[in-house]
C-alpha positions as CSV (number, residue, x, y, z in Angstrom):
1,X,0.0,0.0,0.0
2,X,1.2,3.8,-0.5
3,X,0.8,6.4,1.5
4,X,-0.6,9.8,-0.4
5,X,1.2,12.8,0.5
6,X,-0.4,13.6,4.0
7,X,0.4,15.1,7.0
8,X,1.3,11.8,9.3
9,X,2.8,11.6,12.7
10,X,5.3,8.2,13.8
11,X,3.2,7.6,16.9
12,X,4.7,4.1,17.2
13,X,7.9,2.8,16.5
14,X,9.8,-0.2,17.9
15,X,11.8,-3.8,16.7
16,X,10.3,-6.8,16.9
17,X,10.2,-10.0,15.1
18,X,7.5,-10.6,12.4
19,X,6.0,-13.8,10.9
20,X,4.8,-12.6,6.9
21,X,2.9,-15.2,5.4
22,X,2.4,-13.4,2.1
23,X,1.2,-16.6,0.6
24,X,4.0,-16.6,-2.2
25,X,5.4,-19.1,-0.2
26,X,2.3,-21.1,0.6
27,X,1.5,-21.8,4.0
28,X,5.3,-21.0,5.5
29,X,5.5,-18.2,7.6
30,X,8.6,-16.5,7.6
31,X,10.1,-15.0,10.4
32,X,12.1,-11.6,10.1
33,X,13.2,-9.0,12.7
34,X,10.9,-5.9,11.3
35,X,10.7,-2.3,12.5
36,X,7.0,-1.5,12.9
37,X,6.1,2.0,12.4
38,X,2.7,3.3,13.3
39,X,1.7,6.2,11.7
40,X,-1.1,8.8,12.6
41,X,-2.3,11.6,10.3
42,X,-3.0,14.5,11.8
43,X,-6.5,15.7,10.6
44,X,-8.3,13.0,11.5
45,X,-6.4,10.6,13.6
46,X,-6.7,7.1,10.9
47,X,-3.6,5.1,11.7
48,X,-1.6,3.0,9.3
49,X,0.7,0.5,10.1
50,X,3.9,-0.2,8.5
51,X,6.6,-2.6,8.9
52,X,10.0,-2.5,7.4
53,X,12.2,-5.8,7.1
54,X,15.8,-5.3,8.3
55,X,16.8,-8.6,8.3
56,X,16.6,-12.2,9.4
57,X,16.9,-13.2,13.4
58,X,20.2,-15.2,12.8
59,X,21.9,-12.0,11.7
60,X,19.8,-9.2,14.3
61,X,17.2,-9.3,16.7
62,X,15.0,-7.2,18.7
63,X,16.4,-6.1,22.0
64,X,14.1,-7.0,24.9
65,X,12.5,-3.6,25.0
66,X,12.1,-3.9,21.0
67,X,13.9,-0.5,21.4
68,X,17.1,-1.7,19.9
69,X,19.0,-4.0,17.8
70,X,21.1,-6.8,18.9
71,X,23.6,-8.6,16.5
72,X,23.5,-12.4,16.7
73,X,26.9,-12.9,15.4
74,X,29.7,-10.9,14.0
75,X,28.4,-9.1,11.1
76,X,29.3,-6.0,9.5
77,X,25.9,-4.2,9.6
78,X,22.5,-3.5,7.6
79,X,21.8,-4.4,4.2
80,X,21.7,-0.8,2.7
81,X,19.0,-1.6,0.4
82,X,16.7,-3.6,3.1
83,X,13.4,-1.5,3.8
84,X,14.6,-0.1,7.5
85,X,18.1,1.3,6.2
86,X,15.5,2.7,3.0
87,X,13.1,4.4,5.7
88,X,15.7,5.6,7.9
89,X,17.6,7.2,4.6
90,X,14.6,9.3,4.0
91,X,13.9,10.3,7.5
92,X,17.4,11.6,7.8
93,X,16.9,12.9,4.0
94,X,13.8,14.7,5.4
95,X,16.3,16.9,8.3
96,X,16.1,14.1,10.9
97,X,19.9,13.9,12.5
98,X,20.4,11.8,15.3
99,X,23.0,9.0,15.8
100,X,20.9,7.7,18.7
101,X,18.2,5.8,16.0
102,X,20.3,2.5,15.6
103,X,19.9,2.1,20.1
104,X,17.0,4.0,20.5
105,X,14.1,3.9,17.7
106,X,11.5,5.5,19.8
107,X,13.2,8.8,19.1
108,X,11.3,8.6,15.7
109,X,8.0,9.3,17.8
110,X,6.4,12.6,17.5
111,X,8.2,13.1,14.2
């Protein structure tokens, strides 16, 4: 689904671990740590809610608090093209600058 240009609000953001059953691969759900974005406009108060894959849980995982990431083994980061690193890109695109996002993704809230 795309958004239209509207005036939207992050009310919600955090990490956890999603299970897409798309049906492209039949019945199998597929787990993936996801950043789940919950977006509010602000004339009217509809939500929408988003989720952006940022990879698999053997290579990141939600922290606890699904404020954070936590590496499962040594890797070198983010796939630069994955949905998350593409949705942070425009939010720092759009002014946002705060090295705090990668420990802390409820920072996004209110934006």
């Amino acid at each position: 689904m795309l958004i239209q240009a509207r005036n939207l609000t992050i009310k919600k953001a955090a990490f956890l671990r999603q299970d897409w059953n798309s049906g492209l691969l039949g019945d199998i759900a597929v787990p993936t740590t996801a950043l789940e974005v919950v977006f509010a406009e602000d004339d009217n108060n509809n939500e929408h809610t988003q989720y952006y894959f940022v990879s698999y849980p053997d290579q990141f995982r939600p922290t606890s608090d699904g404020m954070g990431l936590e590496a499962t083994h040594s890797i070198c980061g983010i796939n630069k093209d994955c949905d998350f690193a593409c949705f942070i890109a425009a939010v720092m695109a759009a002014g946002f600058r705060d090295n705090r996002i990668s420990e802390d993704i409820p920072i996004l809230e209110g934006l």
